[in-house]
C-alpha angles and dihedrals in degrees: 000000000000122000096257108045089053090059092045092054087045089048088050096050092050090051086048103044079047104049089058093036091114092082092055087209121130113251119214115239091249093060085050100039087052092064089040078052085231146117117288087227097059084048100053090059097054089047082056095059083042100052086038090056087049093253095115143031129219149210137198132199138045124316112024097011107141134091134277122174126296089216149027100284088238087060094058114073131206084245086055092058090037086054097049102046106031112061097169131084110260089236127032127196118226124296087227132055111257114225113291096197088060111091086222097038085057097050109031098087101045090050088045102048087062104052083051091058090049103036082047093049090051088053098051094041082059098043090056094061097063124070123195081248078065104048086035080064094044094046091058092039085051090047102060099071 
């Protein structure tokens, strides 16, 4: 699964551990995987990289084994969901060297490895300005219409 999509499911189980947080009860991964509309397998290894990055809690066993947040859903940042499931860079330069006796081919990974770090800084800086609180707010704004 792409990047992306694996930090957008992780971004969906943590709004939706959040939304029902109240009840301060663990949820298994069917009962979530039912809302991401995916298996409760897939789900239960990214709720691996989240509980080993401190976002979720879990518990094992028979009745009332399953996960619920770790903390408040304001103190977990978009940026703290993007570090613990994507653990490549965003851009990557080409797997093989580029010509150096083209004048491009010298001088395209340098000049493009620049524009990564900044282009991936932008993002986190962003990132780090959004809790789950807040796309818990959005999503039922959203849903309403």
């Amino acid at each position: 699964m792409a990047i992306v999509s694996r930090y957008t499911v992780a971004l969906h189980i943590l709004t939706w551990l959040a939304y029902w947080s109240e009840k301060d009860e663990f949820f298994p991964s069917d009962r979530i995987a039912n809302s991401v509309g995916t298996s409760p397998v897939f789900l239960r290894r990214i709720l691996g990289q989240l509980a080993k990055a401190g976002l979720v809690l879990v518990q094992h066993g028979g009745t009332g084994a399953g996960w619920k947040l770790a903390r408040l859903p304001e103190e977990i940042s978009l940026l703290d969901v993007y570090e613990a499931v994507v653990q490549t860079p965003l851009f990557e330069l080409h797997h093989s060297q580029p010509n150096p006796s083209c004048i491009i081919g010298h001088g395209i990974q340098p000049a493009l490895q620049t524009v990564y770090e900044d282009s991936e800084e932008a993002l986190k800086r962003r990132l780090a300005q959004e809790s789950i609180r807040d796309l818990v707010a959005s999503s039922l704004e959203h849903g309403k219409r």
